[in-house]
C-alpha positions as CSV (number, residue, x, y, z in Angstrom):
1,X,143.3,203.4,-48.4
2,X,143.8,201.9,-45.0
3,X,147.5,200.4,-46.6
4,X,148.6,203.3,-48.2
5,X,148.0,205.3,-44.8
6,X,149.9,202.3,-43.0
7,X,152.9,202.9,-45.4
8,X,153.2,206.4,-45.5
9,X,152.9,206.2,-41.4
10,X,155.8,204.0,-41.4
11,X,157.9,206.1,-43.1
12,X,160.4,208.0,-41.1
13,X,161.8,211.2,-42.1
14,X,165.3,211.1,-42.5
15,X,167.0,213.2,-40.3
16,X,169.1,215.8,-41.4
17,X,172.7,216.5,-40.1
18,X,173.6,218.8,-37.6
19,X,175.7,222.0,-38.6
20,X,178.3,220.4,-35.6
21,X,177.6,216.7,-37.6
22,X,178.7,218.5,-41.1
23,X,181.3,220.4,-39.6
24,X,182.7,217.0,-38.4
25,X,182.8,215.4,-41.3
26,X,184.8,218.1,-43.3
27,X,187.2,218.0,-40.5
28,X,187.2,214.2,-40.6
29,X,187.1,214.3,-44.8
30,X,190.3,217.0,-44.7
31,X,191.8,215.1,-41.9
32,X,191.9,211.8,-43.8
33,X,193.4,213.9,-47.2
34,X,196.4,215.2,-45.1
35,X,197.0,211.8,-43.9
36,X,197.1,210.4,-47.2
37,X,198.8,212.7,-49.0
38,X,201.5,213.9,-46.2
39,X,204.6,212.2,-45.3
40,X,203.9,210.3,-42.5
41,X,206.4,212.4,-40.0
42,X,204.8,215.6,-41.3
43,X,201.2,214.6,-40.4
44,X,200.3,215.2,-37.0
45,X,196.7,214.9,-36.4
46,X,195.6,216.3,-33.3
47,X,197.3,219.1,-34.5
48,X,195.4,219.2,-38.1
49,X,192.5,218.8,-35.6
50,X,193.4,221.8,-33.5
51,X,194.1,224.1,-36.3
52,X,190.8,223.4,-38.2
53,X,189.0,223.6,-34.4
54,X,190.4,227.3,-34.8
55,X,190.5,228.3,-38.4
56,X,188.2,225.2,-40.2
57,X,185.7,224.5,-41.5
58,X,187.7,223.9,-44.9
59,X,185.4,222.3,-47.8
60,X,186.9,219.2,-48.5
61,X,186.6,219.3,-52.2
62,X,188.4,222.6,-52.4
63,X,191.2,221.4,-50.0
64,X,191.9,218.3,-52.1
65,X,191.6,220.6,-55.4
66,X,194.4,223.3,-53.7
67,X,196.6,220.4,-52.0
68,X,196.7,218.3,-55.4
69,X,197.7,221.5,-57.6
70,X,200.3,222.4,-55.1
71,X,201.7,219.0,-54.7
72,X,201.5,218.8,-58.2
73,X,203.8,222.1,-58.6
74,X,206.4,220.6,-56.0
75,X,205.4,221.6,-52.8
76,X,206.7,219.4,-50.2
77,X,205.1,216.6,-48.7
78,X,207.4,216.9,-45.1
79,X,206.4,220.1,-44.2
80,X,204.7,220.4,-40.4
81,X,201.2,220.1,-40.8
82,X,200.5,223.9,-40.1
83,X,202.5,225.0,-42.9
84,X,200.8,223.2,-45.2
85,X,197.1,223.8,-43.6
86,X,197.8,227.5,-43.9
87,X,199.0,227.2,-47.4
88,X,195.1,225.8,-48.2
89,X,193.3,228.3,-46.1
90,X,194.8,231.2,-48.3
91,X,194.1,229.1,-51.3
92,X,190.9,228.5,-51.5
93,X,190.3,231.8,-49.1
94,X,191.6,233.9,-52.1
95,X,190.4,234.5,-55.1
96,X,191.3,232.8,-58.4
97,X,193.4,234.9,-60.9
């Protein structure tokens, strides 16, 4: 009984992530996807970073699924960052047909 109580003592819980901590990581998740899939002279992170500071947080999964499809259907890959950030927010802000 005594051992049981020591392990379950020793057992931390784990802590959970800060709304500010997810929020980070979506931006950091979406950030990362631009810079992979943007031309390199398109992609200009701080301001990625200041657009989603004013109009994020963007879910990363439905970012990647609304960039893919539209890359997919030609969009261009050397457009200025904004252009293409405000191309997701109506996206996956809208409703699917």
């Amino acid at each position: 009984l005594v051992g049981k109580q020591r392990d379950q003592s020793s057992l931390q819980p784990v802590a959970k992530p800060t709304p500010l901590q997810r929020r980070e990581a979506a931006d950091q998740a979406v950030i990362d996807l631009l810079a992979q899939r943007l031309d390199s002279a398109a992609f200009d992170e701080t301001a990625a970073r200041d657009w989603l500071s004013r109009f994020g947080p963007l879910d990363p999964e439905q970012v990647t699924l609304a960039l893919d499809s539209a890359l997919a259907r030609g969009m261009p890959r050397d457009q200025h960052v904004h252009v293409t950030l405000d191309f997701i927010l109506t996206a996956v802000r809208s409703p699917s047909p």
